[in-house]
C-alpha positions in Angstrom: 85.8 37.9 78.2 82.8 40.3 77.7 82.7 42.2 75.3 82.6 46.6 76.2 81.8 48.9 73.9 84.5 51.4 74.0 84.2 55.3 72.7 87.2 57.0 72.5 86.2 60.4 72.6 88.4 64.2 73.2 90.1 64.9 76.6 87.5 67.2 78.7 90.0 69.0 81.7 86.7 70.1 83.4 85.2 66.7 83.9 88.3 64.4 83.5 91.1 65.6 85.1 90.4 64.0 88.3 89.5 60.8 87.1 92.5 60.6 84.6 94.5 61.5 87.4 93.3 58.6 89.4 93.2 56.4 86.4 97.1 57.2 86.5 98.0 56.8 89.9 96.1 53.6 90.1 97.9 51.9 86.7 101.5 53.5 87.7 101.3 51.9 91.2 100.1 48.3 89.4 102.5 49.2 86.7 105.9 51.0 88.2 106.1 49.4 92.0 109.8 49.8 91.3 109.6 53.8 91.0 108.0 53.8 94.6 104.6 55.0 95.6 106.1 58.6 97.0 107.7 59.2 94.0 104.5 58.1 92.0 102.7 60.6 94.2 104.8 63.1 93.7 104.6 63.0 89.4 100.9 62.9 90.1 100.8 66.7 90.3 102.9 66.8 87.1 100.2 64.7 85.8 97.9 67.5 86.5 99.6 70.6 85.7 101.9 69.8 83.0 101.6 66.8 81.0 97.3 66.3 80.4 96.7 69.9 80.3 99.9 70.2 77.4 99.0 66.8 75.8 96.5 65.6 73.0 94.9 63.2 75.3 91.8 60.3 74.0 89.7 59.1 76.7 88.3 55.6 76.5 85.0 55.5 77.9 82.9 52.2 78.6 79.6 53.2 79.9 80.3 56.6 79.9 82.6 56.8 82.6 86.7 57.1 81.6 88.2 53.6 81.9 91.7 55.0 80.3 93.5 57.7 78.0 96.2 57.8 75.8 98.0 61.3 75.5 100.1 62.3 72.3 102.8 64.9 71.6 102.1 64.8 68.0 103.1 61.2 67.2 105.0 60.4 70.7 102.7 58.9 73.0 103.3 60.4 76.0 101.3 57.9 78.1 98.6 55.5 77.9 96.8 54.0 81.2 93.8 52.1 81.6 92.0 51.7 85.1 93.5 48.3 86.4 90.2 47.0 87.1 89.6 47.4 83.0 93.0 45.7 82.0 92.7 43.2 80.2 89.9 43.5 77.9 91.3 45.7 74.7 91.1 49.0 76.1 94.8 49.7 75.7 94.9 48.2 72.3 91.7 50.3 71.0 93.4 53.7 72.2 96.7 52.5 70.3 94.5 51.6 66.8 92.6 54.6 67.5 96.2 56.9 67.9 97.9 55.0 64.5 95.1 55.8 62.5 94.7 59.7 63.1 99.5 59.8 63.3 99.9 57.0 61.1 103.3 56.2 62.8 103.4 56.0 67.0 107.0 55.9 68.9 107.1 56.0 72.8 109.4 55.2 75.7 109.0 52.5 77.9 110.4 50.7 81.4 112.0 47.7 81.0 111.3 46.5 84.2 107.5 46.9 83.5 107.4 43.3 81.7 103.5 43.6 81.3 103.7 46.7 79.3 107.2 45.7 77.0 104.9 42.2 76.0 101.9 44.5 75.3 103.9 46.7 73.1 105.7 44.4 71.1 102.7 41.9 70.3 101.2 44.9 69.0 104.1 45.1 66.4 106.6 48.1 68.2 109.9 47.6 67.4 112.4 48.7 69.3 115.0 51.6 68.5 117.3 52.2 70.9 117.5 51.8 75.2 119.0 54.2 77.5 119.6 53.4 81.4 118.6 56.5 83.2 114.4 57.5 83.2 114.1 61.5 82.7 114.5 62.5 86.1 117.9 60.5 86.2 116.7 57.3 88.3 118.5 53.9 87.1 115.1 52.5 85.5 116.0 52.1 82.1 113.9 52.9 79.1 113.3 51.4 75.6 112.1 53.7 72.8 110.1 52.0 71.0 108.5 52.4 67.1 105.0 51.6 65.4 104.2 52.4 61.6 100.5 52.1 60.7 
C-alpha cells in the first residue's frame, strides 16, 4: 500500500459541496446496493440541503482534492464516506481518530447488511448498543447503533 498524506481540514460549502456530494453518491452506491440506486438518488438532495449544510463535516484531502468527510452532530457521526477509488488505504480510519480526539466518545448508526462497513467499525473498537429493524425512513434495512470511547 502507498502511503498518502492525508489533511483533514474544515467543511468549505462553496468549494465542496459538489464533490462531497459525489463522494457520497459514489460510496452509498458501492456501499448500500440494497437501498437501490433511485432511492440513493433521491437522499442525494438531502445530502445537499439538509444534512452537510447542518453538520460539522472534516474533509480528508490527499493532494488537495477531497477524497472523503466525516460529518458530526456533536458526537453522532452522521456519516463518513470516502471516494471508493481511495478505500482502502486509512482514510476512513484517520477521519474517525481525527473525530475521537476533538468528541472524545463517537456513537453512530449503521446497516447491517453493509458487512464492509460493520467489520470496519468494530475492528476499530465500536461496540454495539442496541439494533432496530426499520432505517429512518421506515425501509426494512436494519440498523445497529454502535459506541466508541476515546
Amino acid at each position: 500500500m502507498t502511503n498518502y498524506d492525508v489533511v483533514v481540514r474544515p467543511y468549505s460549502p462553496e468549494s465542496d459541496l459538489k464533490k462531497l456530494s459525489r463522494i457520497w453518491l459514489d460510496a452509498s452506491l458501492l456501499a448500500h446496493p440494497f437501498i437501490g440506486e433511485q432511492r440513493l438518488l433521491e437522499q442525494r438532495a438531502l445530502i445537499e440541503d439538509q444534512y452537510l449544510p447542518n453538520a460539522e463535516t472534516w474533509v480528508a484531502c490527499v493532494g488537495g482534492q477531497p477524497s472523503g468527510f466525516i460529518s458530526l452532530l456533536d458526537t453522532f457521526v452522521g456519516g463518513i464516506f470516502v471516494s471508493p477509488q481511495r478505500q482502502g488505504l486509512g482514510i476512513g480510519r484517520q477521519l474517525i481518530s481525527f473525530a475521537l480526539y476533538l468528541k472524545g466518545q463517537l456513537e453512530l448508526e449503521v446497516y447491517t447488511d453493509n458487512r464492509q462497513a460493520v467489520t470496519f467499525y468494530t475492528r476499530l473498537g465500536f461496540q454495539e448498543l442496541s439494533r432496530r429493524r426499520l432505517d429512518d425512513e421506515g425501509y426494512a434495512f436494519e440498523n445497529a447503533r454502535l459506541r466508541l470511547t476515546g
